[in-house]
C-alpha positions in Angstrom: -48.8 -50.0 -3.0 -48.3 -53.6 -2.8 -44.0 -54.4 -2.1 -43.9 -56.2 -5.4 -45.4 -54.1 -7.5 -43.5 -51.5 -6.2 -40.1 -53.3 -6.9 -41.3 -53.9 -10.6 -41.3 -50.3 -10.6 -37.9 -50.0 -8.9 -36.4 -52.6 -11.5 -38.2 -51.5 -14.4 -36.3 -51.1 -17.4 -37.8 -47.4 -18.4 -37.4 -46.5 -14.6 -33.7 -47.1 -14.9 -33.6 -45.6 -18.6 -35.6 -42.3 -17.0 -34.3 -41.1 -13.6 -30.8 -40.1 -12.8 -28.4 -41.4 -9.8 -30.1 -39.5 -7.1 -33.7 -40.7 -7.9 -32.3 -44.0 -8.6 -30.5 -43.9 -5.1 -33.6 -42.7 -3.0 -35.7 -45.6 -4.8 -33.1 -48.2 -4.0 -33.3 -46.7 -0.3 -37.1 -47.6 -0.4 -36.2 -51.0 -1.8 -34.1 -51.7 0.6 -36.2 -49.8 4.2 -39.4 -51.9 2.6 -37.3 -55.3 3.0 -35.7 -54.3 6.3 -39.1 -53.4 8.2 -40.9 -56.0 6.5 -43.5 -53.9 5.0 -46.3 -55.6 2.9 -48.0 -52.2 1.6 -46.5 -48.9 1.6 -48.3 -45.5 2.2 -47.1 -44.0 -1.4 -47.8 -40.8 0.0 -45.4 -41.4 3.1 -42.7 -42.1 0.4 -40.1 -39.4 0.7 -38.8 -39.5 -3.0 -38.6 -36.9 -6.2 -42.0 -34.9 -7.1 -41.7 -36.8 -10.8 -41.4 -40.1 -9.4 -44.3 -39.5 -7.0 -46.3 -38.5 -10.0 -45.4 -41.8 -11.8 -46.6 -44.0 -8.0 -49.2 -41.9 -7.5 -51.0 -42.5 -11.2 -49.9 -45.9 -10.6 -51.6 -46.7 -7.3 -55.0 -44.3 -8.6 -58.4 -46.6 -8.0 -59.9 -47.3 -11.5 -63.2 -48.1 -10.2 -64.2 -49.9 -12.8 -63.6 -46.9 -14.9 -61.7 -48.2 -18.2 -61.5 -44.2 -19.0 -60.1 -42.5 -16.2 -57.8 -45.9 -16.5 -56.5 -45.0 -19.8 -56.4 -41.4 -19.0 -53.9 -42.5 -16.0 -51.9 -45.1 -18.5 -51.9 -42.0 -21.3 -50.4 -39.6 -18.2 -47.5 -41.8 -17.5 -46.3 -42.1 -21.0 -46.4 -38.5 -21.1 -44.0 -38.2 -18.0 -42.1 -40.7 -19.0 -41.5 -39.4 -22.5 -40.6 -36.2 -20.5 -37.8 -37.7 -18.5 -36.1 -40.1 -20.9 -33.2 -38.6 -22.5 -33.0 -38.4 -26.7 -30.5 -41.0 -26.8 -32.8 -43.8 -25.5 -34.6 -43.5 -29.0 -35.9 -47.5 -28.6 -37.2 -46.8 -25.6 -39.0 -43.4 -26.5 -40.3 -45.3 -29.8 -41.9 -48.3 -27.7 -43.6 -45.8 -25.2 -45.0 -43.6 -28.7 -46.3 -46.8 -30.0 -47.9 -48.2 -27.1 -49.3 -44.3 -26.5 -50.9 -44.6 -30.3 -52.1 -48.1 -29.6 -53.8 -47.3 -26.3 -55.5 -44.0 -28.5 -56.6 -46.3 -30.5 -58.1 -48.8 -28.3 -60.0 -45.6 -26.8 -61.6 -45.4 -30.1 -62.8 -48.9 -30.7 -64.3 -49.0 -26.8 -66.0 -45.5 -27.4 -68.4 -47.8 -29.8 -70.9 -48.0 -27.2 -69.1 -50.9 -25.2 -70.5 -51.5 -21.7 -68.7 -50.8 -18.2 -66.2 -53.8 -17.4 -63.7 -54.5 -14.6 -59.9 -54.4 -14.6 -59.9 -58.1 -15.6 -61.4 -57.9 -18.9 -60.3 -54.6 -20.2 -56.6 -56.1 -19.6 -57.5 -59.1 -21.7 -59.0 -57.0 -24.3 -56.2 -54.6 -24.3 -53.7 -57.6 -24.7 -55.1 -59.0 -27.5 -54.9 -55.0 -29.3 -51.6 -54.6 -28.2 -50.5 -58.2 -29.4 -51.4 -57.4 -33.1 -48.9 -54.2 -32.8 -45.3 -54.1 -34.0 -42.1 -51.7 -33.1 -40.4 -50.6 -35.8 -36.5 -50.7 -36.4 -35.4 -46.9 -36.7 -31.9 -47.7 -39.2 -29.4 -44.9 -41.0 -28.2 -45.7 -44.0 -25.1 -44.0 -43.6 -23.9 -47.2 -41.5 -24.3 -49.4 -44.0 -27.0 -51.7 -42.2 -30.9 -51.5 -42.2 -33.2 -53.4 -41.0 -36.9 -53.3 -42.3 -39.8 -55.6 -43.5 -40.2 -56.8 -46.9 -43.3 -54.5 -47.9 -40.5 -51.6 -46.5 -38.0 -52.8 -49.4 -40.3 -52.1 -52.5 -39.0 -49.1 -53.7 -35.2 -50.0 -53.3 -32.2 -52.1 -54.2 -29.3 -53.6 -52.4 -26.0 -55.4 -53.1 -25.7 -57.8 -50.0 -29.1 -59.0 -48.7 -29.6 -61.3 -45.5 -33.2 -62.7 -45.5 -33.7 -64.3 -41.7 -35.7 -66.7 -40.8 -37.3 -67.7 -44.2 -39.7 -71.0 -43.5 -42.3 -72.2 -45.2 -45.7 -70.6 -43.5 -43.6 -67.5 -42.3 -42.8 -66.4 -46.1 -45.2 -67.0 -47.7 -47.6 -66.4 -45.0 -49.7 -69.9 -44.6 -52.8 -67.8 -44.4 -51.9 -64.2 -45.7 -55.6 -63.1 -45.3 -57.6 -62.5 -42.3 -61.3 -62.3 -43.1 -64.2 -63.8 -42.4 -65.6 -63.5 -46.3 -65.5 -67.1 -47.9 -63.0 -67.5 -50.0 -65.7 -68.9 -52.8 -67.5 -65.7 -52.4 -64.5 -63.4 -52.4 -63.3 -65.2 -55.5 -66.9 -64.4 -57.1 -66.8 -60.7 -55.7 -63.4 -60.3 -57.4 -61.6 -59.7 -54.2 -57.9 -60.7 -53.7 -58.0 -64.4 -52.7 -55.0 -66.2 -50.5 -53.3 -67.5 -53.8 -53.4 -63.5 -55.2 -51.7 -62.2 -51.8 -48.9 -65.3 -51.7 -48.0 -64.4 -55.6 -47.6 -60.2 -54.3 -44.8 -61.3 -52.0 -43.6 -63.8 -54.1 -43.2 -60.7 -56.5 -41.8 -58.9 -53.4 -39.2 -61.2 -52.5 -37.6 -61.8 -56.0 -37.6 -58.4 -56.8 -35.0 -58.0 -54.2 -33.1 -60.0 -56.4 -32.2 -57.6 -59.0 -29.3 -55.8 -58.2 -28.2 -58.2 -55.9 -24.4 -59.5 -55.8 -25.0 -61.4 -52.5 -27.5 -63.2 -50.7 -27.9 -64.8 -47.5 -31.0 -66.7 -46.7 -31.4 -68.2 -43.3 -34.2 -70.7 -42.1 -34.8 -73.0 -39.4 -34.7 -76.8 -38.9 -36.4 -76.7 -35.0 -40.0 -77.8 -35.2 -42.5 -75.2 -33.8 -45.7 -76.5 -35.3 -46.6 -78.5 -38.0 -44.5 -77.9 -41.3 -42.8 -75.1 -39.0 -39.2 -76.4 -39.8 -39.2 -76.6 -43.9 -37.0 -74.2 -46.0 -39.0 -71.9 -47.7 -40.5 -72.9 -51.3 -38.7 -69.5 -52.6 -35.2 -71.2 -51.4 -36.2 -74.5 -53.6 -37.4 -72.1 -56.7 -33.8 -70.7 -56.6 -32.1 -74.0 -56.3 -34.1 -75.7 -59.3 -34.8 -73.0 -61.7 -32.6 -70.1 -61.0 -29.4 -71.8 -60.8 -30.1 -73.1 -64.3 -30.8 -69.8 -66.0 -27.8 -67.9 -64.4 -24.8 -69.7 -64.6 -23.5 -67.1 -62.2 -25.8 -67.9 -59.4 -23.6 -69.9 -57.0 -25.4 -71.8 -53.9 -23.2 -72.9 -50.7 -25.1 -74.9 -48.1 -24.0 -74.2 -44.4 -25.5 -75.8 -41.0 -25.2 -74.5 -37.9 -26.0 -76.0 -34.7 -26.0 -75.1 -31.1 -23.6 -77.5 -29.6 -24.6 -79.8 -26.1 -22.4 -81.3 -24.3 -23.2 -85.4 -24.2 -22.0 -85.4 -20.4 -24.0 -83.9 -17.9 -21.8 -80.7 -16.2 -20.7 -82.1 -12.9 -21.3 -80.0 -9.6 -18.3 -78.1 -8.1 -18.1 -80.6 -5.2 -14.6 -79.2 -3.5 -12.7 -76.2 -3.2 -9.1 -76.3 -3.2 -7.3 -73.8 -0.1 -5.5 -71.6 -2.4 -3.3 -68.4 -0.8 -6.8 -66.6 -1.7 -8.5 -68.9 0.5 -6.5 -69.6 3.0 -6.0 -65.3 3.5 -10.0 -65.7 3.6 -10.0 -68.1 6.7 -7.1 -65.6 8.3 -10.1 -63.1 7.8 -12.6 -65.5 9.2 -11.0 -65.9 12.3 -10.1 -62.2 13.4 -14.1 -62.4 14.0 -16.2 -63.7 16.8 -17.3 -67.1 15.8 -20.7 -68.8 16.7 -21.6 -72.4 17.5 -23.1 -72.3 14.3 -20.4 -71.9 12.1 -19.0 -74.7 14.1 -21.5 -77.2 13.3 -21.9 -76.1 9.6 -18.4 -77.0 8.9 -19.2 -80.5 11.4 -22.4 -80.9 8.7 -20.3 -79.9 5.3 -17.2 -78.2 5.0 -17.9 -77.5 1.5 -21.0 -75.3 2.7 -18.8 -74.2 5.6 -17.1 -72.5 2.3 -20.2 -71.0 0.4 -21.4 -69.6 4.0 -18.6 -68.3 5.4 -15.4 -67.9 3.8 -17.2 -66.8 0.2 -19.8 -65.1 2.0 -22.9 -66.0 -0.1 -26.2 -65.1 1.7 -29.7 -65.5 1.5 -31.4 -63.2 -0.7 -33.5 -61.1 1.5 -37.3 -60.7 0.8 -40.7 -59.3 2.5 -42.1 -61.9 4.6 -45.9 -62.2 3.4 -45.8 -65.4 5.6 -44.0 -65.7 8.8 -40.6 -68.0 8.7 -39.7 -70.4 11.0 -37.2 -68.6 12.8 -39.4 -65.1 12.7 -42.1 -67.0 14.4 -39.2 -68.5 17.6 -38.0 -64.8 17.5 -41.2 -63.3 18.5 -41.9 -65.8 21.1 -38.1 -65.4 22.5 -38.8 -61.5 22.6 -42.2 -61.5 24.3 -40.3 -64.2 27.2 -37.6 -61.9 27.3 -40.0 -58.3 27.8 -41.6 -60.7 30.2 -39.1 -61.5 32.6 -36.8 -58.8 32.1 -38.1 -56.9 35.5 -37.2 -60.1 37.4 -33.4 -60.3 36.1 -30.6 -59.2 37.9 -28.5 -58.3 35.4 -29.2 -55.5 32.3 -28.6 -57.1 28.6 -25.2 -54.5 28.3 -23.9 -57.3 31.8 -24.4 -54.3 34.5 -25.7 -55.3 37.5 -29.2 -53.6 38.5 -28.6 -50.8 41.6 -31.9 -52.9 43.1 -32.1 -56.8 43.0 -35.1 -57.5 41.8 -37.2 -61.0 43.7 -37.2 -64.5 42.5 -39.7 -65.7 40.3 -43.0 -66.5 42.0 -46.6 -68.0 41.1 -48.2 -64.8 41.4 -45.2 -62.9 39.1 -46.3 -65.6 36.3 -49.7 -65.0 36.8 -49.0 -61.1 36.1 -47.3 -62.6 33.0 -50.5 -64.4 31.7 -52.1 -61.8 31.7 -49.4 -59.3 29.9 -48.5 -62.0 27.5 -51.3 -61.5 24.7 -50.5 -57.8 24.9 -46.7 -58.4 24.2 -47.1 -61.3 22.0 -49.7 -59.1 19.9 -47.2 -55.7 19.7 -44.4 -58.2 18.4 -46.6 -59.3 15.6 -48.0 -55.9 14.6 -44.4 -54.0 14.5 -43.3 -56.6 12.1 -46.3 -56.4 10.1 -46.1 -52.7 9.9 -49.4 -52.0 12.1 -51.3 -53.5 9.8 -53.2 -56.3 12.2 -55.3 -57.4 8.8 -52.0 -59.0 7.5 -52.3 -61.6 10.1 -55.1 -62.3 11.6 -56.2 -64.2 9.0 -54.4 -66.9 6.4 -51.6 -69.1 7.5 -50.3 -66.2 9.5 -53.3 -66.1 12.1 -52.5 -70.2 12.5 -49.4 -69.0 13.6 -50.3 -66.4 15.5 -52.8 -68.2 17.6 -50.0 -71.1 18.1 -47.4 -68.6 19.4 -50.1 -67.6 21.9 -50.9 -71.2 23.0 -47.2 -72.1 23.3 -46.1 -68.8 25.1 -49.1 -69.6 27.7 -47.8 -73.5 28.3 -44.4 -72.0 28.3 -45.3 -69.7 31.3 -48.0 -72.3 32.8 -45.1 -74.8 32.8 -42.8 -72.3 34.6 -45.7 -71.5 37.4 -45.8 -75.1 37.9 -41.7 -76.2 38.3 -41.9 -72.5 40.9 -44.8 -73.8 43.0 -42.8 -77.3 43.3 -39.4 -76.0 43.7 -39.0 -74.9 47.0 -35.7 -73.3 46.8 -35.8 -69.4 45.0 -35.6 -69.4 41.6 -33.6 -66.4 40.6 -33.1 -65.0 37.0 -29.8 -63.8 36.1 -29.5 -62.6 32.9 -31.6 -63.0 29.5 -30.1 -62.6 26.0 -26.4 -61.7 27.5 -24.0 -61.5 24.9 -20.9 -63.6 26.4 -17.5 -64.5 24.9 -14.6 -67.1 25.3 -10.8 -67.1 23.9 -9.5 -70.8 23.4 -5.9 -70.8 22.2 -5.0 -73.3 19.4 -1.5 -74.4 18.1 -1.5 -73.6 14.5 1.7 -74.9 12.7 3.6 -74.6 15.8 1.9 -71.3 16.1 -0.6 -69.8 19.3 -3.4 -68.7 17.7 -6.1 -67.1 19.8 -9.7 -67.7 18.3 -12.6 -65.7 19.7 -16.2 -67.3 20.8 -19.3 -65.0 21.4 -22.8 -65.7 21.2 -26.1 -64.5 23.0 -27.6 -67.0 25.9 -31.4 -66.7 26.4 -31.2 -67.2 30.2 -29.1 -67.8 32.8 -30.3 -68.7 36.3 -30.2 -70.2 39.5 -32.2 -72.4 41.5 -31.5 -72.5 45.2 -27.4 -72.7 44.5 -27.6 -74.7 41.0 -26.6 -72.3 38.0 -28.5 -73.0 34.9 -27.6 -72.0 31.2 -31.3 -72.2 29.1 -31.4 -72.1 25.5 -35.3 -71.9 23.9 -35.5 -73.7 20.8 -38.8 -73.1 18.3 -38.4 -77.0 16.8 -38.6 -80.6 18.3 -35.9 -81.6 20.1 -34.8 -85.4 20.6 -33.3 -87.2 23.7 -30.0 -87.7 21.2 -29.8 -84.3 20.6 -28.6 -83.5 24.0 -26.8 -87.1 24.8 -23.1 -87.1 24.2 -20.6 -89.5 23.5 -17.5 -90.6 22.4 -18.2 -92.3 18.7 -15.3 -94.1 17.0 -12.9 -91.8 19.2 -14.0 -89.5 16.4 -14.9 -85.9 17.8 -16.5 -84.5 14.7 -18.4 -87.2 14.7 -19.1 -87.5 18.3 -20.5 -83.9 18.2 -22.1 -84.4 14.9 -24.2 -87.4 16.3 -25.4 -85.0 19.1 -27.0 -82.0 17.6 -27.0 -79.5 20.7 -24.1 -80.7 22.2 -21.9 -78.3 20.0 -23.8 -75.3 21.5 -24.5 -75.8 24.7 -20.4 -76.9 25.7 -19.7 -73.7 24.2 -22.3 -71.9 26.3 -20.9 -73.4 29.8 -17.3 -72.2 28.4 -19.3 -68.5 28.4 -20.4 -69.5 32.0 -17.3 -70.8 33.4 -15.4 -67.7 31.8 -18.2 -64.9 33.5 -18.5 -67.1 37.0 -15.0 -69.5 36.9 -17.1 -72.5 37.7 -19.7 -74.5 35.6 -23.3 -74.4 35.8 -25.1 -77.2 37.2 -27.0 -78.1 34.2 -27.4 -76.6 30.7 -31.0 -77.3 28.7 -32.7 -76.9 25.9 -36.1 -75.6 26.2 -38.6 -76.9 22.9 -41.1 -74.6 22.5 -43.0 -77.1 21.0 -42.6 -79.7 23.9 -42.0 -77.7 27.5 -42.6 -80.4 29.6 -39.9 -82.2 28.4 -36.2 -82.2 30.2 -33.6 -81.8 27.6 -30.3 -81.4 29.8 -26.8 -82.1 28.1 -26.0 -85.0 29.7 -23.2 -88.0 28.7 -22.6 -91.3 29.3 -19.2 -90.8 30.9 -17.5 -87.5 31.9 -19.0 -84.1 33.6 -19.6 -81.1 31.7 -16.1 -79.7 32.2 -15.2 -82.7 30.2 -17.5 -82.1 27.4 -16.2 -78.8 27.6 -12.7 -80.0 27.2 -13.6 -82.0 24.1 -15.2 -78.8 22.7 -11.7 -77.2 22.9 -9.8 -79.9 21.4 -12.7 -80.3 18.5 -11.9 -76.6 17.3 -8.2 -77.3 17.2 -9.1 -80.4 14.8 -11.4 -78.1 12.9 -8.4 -74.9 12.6 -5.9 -76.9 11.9 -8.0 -79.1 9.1 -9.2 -75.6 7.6 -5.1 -74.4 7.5 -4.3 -77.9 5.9 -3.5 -76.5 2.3 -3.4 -80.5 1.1 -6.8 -81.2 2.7 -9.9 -80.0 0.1 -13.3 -78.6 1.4 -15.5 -81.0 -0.1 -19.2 -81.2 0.2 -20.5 -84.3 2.7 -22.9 -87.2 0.5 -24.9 -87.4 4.0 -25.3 -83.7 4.8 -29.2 -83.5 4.2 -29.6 -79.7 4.7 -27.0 -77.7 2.6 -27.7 -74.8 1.6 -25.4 -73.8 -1.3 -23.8 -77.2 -2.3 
């Protein structure tokens, strides 16, 4: 069963209506393992769930095959169980299912008239336009003093307050009360009812409500549907010209009602004053590990700084039918990291290997281009659910067949710097989770605030420690080029986009090895060729690194600044909630 039609049955209102907690747990479960392990189509028959509700997926997923009666025979089936699980008390909902049962029975009957085989496509269409003519009933007791009913239901009775809604001209009367396809010339000489016949019955209709009336409330609409649409009914300008003349006692009040819109457009919530709420919520944000990112989305917007992490809105999570951006970097990163992983030194938990495994060498890489497909491919099928027909074909086999071209240049590109480089090239550790603690005076207070963050390589050529960071989008000279703008350092880092990131890397470094590493690079998976070391017009690393520190003491101290506002940045091009 295809994901989204099985959350329309997840979210359905009769779903909900039918099945208790535990059923509605265990669905919800589904929901939520479908989204999780990305899976397109489920196996309904894998579906560990209630026998009822298997019943209801299983009539549900049954192959028509062109077969409009083994199609209504399965519809006919599931208003049976699901007349059988909803409770008395959800009379609507039982009343709608009954009708729809009787309309589909009747459907049967007109289609039985010798009417040739058709597809899906057209008996919906058909079935549409029967269904559309139908109409639900209001089920009303008169012990509560209200009903509800049509005009043809209120023949045979009387009442003392009446409310007539929506009484316009070509609604009551009916512009066209008959539906035939008899001329009206020859219906007229037949002696059958013409229009002008059927518009005097409910004229008759309607002021015979009037009788025994002490009352009346007459509603109509001035918004303009169609032509004529947004009249008062003639009945209402009867009553005001004749009626009101005869009975001295029939009183008319006019009243309009409209639905009020403000003149001035509703201005966006553009800051967020630091209230003892939110300023208890930033106490809470730091007692976590914080991220370069979270970092550079306050640099880009503190107000979406707010929305991302001190509100905590995410995104809504969804089945991928296409792969995303950062899905497509993450299979790539996976299949480098499977790849080298026999030649590092250290394991991902930061234990050192009982047996040191050799530097990287051309024939090692060539072992790789040949593994690489094989790797590349598994990361694509477990996120597709083993279904390799999801995509190797559409946009997704475009991207599939670039992740292979760009993982091969990635490694082709590494077997070239080894065959040049004739000092060992030794890999250290890939996706190592490291940390850093940077104490920052808070209102005359230490306050310790905790770094961590995962670094996709670390390693060392001949004695030179590098930090490597793989990147799926373009990356520009400026990106990596840091200096001092305006003796501003917000917006010193925010003019250098990876400078934020990789200072806070060589801080991991310097904290695991107490010394710096010789460079620290981007790798663009789009461009490996290219050299994209932080470098800076003036300073070392261990001074960017110092200006790092200092920047997230102006950033915790602005955030603890009750007089300072979060507001949203005009130039910030990417927000995401403001």
């Amino acid at each position: 069963i295809y994901h989204k039609d099985l959350q329309r049955v997840i979210n359905h209102v009769f779903t909900i209506a039918a099945f208790g907690l535990k059923e509605k747990q265990a669905l919800i479960k589904v929901e939520q393992e479908t989204i999780r392990k990305n899976r397109i189509f489920q196996n309904v028959a894998n579906l560990q769930l209630d026998t009822q509700v298997m019943e209801i997926l299983e009539f549900m997923n049954t192959d028509w095959q062109n077969d409009w009666k083994k199609g209504m025979n399965c519809i006919r089936q599931l208003n049976k169980i699901l007349l059988g699980l909803l409770a008395k008390e959800a009379a609507f909902e039982r009343n709608i299912i009954s009708i729809f049962d009787e309309s589909l029975v009747a459907f049967e009957q007109i289609l039985n008239e010798d009417i040739p085989a058709f597809n899906l496509r057209s008996f919906k269409l058909l079935f549409f336009q029967h269904w559309n003519k139908k109409s639900i009933a209001y089920h009303g007791n008169p012990i509560t003093g209200l009903q509800i009913m049509g005009l043809l239901e209120t023949r045979l009775l009387d009442f003392e307050n009446i409310i007539v809604l929506g009484l316009n001209e070509g609604k009551l009367p009916s512009t066209n009360p008959i539906k035939t396809i008899i001329p009206m010339d020859l219906r007229y000489g037949l002696g059958l009812p013409s229009t002008r016949d059927k518009q005097g019955l409910f004229a008759h209709h309607f002021y015979r409500l009037l009788h025994n009336c002490n009352k009346l409330t007459l509603t109509y609409t001035t918004a303009i549907e169609q032509i004529g649409s947004n009249e008062a009914s003639r009945y209402i300008t009867q009553l005001e010209l004749e009626l009101t003349r005869r009975n001295k006692n029939f009183v008319i009040n006019r009243h309009f009602y409209n639905v009020p819109f403000p003149l001035e457009k509703v201005k966006p919530l553009n800051t967020v004053q630091k209230t003892p709420d939110i300023i208890a919520r930033i106490d809470s944000f730091f007692e976590r590990s914080l991220s370069a990112s979270a970092l550079n989305k306050y640099i880009a917007c503190p107000l979406d700084f707010y929305y991302r992490y001190l509100a905590e809105l995410g995104e809504d999570q969804d089945v991928e039918e296409e792969l995303e951006t950062n899905t497509f970097g993450t299979f790539i990163h996976d299949t480098l990291e499977e790849l080298y992983t026999p030649y590092a030194h250290y394991n991902t938990d930061g234990t050192k290997k009982a047996k040191t495994p050799p530097p990287l060498s051309a024939s090692g890489i060539d072992t790789m281009l040949h593994l690489y497909k094989e790797v590349l491919h598994k990361q694509f099928l477990n996120h597709f659910s083993g279904d390799e027909s999801l995509f190797l074909k559409g946009k997704n086999l475009l991207s599939y067949e670039m992740a292979m071209t760009i993982t091969r240049n990635l490694l082709l590109e590494e077997k070239a710097f080894v065959i040049k480089t004739p000092e060992p090239i030794d890999i250290l550790m890939l996706e190592m989770k490291l940390s850093k603690d940077i104490e920052i005076e808070v209102d005359r207070k230490k306050k310790t605030i905790h770094f961590s963050g995962y670094i996709d390589r670390i390693d060392k050529v001949g004695e030179n420690y590098r930090v490597i960071d793989y990147k799926s989008g373009r990356v520009a000279d400026k990106d990596v080029t840091f200096k001092i703008v305006n003796e501003d350092l917000i917006q010193s880092f925010a003019s250098c986009k990876h400078a934020l990131q990789l200072s806070l890397y060589s801080l991991f470094f310097k904290e695991r090895f107490n010394h710096f590493p010789a460079e620290a690079k981007i790798i663009s998976l789009v461009d490996v060729k290219a050299n994209y070391n932080l470098n800076f017009k003036e300073g070392t690393t261990e001074d960017v690194c110092n200006h790092f520190i200092e920047l997230t003491g102006h950033i915790v101290n602005d955030l603890y600044n009750s007089e300072l506002e979060m507001a949203h940045d005009e130039s910030a091009k990417y927000c995401s909630y403001c």
